[in-house]
C-alpha positions in Angstrom: 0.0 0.0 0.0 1.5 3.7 -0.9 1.5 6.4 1.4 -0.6 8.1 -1.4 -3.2 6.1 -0.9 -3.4 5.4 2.4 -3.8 9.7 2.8 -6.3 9.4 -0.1 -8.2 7.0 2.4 -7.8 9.4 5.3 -9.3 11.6 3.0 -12.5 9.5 2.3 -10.8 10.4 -1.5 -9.9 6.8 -2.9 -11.6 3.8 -3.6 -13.4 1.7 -1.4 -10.9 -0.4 0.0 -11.2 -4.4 -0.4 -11.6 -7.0 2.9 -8.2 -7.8 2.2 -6.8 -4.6 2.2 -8.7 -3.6 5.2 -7.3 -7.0 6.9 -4.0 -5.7 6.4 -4.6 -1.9 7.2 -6.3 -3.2 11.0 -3.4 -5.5 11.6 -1.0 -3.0 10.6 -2.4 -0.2 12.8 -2.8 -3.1 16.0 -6.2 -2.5 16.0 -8.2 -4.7 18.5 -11.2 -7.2 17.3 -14.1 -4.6 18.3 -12.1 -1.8 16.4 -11.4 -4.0 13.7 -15.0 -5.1 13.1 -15.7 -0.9 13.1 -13.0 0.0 10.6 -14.6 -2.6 8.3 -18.4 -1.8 8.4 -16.9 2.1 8.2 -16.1 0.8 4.8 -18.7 -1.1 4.1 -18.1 -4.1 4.2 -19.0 -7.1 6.7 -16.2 -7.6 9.5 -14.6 -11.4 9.2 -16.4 -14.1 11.1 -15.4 -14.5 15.0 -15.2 -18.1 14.5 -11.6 -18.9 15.5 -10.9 -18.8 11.2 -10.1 -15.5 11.8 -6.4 -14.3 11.3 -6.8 -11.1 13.0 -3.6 -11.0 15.6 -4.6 -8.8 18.8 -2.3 -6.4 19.5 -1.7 -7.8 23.3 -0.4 -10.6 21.5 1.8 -9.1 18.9 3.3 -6.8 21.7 4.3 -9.9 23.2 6.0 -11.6 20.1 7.7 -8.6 19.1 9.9 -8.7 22.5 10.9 -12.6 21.9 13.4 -11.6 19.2 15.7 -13.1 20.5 13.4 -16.4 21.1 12.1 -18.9 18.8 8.2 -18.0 19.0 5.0 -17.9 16.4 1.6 -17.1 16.5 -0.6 -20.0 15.0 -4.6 -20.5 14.8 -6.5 -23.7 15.8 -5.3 -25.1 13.0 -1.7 -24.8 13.2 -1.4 -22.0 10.7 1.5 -19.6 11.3 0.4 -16.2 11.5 3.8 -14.6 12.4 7.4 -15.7 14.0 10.3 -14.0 15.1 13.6 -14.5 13.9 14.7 -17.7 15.8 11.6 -18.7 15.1 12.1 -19.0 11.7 15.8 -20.2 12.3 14.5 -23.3 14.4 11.9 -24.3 11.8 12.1 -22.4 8.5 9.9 -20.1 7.5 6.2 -22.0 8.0 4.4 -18.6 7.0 5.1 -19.2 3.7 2.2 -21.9 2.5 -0.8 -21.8 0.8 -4.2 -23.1 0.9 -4.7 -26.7 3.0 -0.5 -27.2 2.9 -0.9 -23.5 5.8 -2.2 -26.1 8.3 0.6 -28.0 10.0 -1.3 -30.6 10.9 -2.4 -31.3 6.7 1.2 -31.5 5.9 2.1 -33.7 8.6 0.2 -36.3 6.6 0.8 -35.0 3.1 4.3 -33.7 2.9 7.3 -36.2 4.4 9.4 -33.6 4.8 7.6 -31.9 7.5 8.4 -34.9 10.1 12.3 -34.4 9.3 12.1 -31.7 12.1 11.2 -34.3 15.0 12.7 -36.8 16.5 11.6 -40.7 14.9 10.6 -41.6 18.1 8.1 -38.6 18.8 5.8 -39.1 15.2 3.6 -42.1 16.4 2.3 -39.6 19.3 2.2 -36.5 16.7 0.6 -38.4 14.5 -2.5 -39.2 17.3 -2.1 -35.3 18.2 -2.5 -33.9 15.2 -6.2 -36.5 14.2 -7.1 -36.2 17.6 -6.7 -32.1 17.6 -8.1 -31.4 14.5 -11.3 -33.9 15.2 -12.0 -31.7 18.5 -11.5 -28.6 16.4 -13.9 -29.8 13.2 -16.5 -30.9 16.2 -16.6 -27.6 17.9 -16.5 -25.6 14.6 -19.4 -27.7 12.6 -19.5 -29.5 9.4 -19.2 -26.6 7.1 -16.0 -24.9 8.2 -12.6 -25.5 7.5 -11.3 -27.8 10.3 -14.0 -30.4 8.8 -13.0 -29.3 4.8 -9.4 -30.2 6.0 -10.9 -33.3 7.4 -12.2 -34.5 4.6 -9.1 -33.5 2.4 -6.8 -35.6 4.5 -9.6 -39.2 4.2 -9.0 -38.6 0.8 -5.5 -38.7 0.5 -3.8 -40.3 3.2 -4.4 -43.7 4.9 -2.5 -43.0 7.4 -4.7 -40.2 8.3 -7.9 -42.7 7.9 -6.7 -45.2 10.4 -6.1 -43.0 13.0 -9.0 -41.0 12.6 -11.2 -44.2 13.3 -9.6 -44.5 16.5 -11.8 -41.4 17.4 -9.3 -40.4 19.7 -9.8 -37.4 21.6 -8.1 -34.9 23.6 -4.4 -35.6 23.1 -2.7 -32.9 23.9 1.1 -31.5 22.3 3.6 -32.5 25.3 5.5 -29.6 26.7 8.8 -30.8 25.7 9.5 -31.5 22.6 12.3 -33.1 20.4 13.3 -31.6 17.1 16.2 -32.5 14.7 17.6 -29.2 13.6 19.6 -29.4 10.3 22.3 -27.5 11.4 22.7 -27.9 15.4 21.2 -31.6 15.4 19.1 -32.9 18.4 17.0 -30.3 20.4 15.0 -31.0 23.4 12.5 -27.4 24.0 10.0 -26.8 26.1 6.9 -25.1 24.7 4.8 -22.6 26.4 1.3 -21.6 25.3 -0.1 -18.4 25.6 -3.6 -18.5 24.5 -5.8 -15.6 22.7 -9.5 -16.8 23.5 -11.3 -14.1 21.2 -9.5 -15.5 17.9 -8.2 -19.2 19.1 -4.6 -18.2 18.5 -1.7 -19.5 20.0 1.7 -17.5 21.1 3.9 -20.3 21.3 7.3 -20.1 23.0 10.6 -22.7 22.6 13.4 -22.6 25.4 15.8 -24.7 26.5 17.4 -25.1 30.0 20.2 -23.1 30.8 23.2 -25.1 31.1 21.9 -27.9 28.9 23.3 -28.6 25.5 20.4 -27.5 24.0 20.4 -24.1 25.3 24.5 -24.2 24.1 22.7 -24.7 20.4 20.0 -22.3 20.5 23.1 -19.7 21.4 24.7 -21.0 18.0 21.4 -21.5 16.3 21.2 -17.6 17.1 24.3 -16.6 15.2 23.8 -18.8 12.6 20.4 -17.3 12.0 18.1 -18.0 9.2 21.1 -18.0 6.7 20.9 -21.8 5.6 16.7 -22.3 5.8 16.1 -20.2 3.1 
């Protein structure tokens, strides 16, 4: 967006602005949901649905992720889609903001992509794989049959048996353990504890990796640091 036509706007001089651009002008100015949902019918235009699809990052939230630069963090919805990350973030597990359509959902290509298990530890994918069925069945029952928890649903019985088998399990509330093991390409083995801070309104996540001080791991988040996200582009 140019300055030129952001004043035009100011100026209630330029076009009416699309849903998308007005996505991008709330998020930019850190508006919050309720000013968000005014800025939009302003415009005319209905706000976005409050129905934890949204993509709308409060600003409590962003103030908080934008003083973890120094710590691998991201913002994802219920459905595993990265919002945003902060540098490390990006460093420890590439650049997940950068998919489209189903593949955004981390949970979609944990059973359609191989590649995205080469971040974890072998022994830790029979339990991700329960997590992610079981976590994405309680999200496409809370959400109902037409939204997008239940579209990915469908998507993965489609196309991956794996997917089909656990999903007749019917298991239920598995939930992500707090430490977990990844396989970094460049500093190796990785054992992080993950903290959830948790935006009710929208259903996003803030989710935090540290390590122990004095552990080896905390050593190769220090290294992981310098080495920044030179080699994961």
């Amino acid at each position: 967006m140019s300055p030129d036509y952001y004043s035009r706007l100011e100026r209630e001089r330029g076009p009416q602005p699309s849903p998308q651009m007005l996505a991008s002008i709330a998020q930019g100015l850190h508006l919050s949901i309720d000013e968000r949902d005014h800025l939009f019918r302003l415009a005319g235009h209905n706000p976005p649905p409050r129905d934890g699809s949204g993509e709308h990052i409060s600003p409590g939230l962003l103030r908080v992720l934008d003083r973890l630069q120094d710590t691998p963090a991201q913002i994802v919805t219920e459905l595993g889609e990265t919002l945003r990350q902060t540098p490390m973030g990006v460093a420890l597990t590439g650049d997940t903001t950068q998919y489209t359509g189903p593949a955004r959902s981390s949970g979609y290509r944990w059973f359609t992509d191989p590649g995205a298990r080469d971040l974890y530890a072998p022994e830790q994918h029979a339990f991700m794989t329960r997590m992610y069925a079981a976590g994405l069945r309680r999200v496409a029952t809370l959400r109902g049959p037409g939204s997008r928890a239940a579209y990915l649903a469908d998507l993965l019985l489609d196309s991956s048996e794996e997917f089909r088998r656990v999903w007749d399990d019917h298991e239920i509330g598995i939930r992500p353990r707090e430490v977990k093991h990844f396989v970094h390409p460049e500093v190796g083995a990785l054992e992080l504890n993950c903290q959830h801070l948790i935006d009710p309104d929208q259903a996003h996540s803030l989710m935090v990796y540290t390590a122990v001080p004095g552990t080896e791991s905390y050593e190769k988040l220090q290294v992981l640091s310098v080495i920044g996200t030179q080699t994961l582009h």
